[in-house]
C-alpha positions in Angstrom: 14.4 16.1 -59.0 15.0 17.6 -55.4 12.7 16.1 -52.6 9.0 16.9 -52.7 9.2 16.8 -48.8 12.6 18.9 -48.5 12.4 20.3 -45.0 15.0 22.4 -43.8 17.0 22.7 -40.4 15.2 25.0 -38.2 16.8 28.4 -39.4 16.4 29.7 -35.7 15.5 33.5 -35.9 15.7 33.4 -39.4 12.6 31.4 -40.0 11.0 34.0 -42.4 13.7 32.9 -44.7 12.4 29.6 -45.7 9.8 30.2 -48.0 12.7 32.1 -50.3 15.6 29.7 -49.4 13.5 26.7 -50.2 12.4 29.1 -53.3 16.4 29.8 -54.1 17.2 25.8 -53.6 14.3 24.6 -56.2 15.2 27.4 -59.1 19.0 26.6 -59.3 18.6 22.5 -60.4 20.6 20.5 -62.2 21.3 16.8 -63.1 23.9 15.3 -60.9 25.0 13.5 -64.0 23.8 12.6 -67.6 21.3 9.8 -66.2 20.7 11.2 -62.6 17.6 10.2 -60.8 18.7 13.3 -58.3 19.0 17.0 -59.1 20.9 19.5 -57.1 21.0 23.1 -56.7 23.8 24.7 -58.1 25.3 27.9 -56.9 28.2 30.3 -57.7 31.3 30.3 -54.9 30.6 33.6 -52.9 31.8 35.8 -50.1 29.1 35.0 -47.6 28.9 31.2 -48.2 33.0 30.8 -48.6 32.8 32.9 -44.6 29.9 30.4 -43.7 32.1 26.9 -44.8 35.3 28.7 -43.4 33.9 29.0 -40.0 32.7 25.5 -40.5 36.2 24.6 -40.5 37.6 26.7 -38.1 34.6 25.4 -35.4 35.1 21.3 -36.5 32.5 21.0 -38.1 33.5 19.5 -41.7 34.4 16.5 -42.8 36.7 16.1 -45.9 36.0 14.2 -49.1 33.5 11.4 -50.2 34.8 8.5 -48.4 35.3 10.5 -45.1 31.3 12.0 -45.5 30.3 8.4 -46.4 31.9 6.9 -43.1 30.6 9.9 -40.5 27.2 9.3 -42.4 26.9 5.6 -42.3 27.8 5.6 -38.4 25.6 8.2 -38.0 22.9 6.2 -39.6 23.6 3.0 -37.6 23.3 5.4 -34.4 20.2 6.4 -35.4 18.9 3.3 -35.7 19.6 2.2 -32.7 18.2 5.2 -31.0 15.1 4.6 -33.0 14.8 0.6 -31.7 15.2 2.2 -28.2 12.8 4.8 -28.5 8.8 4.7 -29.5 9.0 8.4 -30.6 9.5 9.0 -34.5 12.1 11.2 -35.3 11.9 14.1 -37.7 13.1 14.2 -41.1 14.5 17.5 -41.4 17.6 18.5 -43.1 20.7 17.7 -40.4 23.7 17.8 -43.1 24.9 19.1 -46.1 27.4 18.6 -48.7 29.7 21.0 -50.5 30.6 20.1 -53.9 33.0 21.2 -56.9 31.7 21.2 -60.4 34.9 19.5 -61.9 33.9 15.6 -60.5 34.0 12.9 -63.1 30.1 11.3 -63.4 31.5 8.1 -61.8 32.1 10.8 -58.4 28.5 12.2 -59.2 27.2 8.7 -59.2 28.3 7.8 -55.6 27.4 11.4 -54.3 23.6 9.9 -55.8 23.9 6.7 -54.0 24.7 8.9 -50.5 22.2 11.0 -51.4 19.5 8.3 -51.8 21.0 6.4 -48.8 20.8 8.8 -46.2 17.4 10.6 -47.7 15.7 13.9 -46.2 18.3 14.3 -43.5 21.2 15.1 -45.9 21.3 17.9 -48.7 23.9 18.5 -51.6 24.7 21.8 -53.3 27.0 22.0 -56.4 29.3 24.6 -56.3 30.4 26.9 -59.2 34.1 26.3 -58.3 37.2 24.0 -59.3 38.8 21.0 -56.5 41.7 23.3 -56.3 39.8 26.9 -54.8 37.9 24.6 -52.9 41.0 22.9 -51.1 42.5 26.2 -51.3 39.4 28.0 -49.5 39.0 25.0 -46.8 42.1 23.3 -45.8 45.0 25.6 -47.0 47.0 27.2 -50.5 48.3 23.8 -51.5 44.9 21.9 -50.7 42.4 20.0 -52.6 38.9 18.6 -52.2 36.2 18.1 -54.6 33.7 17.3 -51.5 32.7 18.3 -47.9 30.5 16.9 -45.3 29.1 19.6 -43.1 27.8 17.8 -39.7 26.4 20.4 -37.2 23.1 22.1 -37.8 24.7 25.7 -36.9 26.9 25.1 -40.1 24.4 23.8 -42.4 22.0 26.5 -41.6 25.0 29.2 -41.8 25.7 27.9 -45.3 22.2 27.7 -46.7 21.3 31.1 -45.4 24.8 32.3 -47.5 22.8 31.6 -51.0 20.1 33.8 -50.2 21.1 36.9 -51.8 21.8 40.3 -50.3 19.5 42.9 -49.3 19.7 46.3 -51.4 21.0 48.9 -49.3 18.1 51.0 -48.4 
């Protein structure tokens, strides 16, 4: 199940949006794998969230594959800690980072995308993505590319991307 608590990033002058973002994340679950604790939202690969994670690229502000997003998110985690020792003020718990997935992992990939999940709790997000390692390599790092996972790691990104899955207005 997705987080009771989910919060999201502050969506900036978009904050009407997240009643019917939060709505969008919560009807599009699915079981990471067979025994998941964890569901996800799952989403089809379109034009405004393939613009939102190429910018993300272009800007710096992706990181590439499990064992890079578990690195960037375990130093993270250790800085925040520290900050948190230092300081008497409790920090929020709002959505900071999100992860891009294919739908082609084996459950064994699944299974350690759980274990980050659970790890780094209400400050990190994952969406499944209706799309194959190849057009996601392809659409982020070049033609002859692959990646089956990316760490998104600056709020202007994340909320770029999650405001991509809202669907489009009608044309008036």
């Amino acid at each position: 199940m997705i987080r009771a608590e989910l919060r999201l990033p502050r969506l900036g002058d978009r904050q009407d949006c997240e009643p019917a973002l939060l709505a969008q994340l919560r009807s599009n679950l699915s079981p990471l794998w067979r025994d998941a604790q964890l569901e996800v939202p799952t989403f089809p690969f379109s034009a405004p969230l393939r613009t939102a994670l190429e910018n993300a690229v272009s800007s710096g502000q992706i990181v590439r594959g499990l064992e890079g997003a578990e690195r960037m998110l375990d130093l993270e985690a250790r800085g925040l800690e520290l900050a948190d020792a230092k300081s008497s003020v409790a920090r929020g718990t709002r959505i900071s980072r999100l992860i891009v997935m294919t739908s082609d992992g084996s459950e064994r990939f699944y299974r350690n995308v759980e274990a980050l999940l659970l790890r780094h709790g209400p400050r990190l997000l994952a969406l499944r993505l209706e799309i194959d390692t190849y057009q996601l390599g392809a659409c982020l790092f070049g033609e002859a590319e692959v990646a089956r996972l990316a760490l998104l790691v600056r709020r202007e990104a994340v909320v770029a991307a999650l405001l991509a899955l809202l669907p489009e207005p009608a044309p008036a």
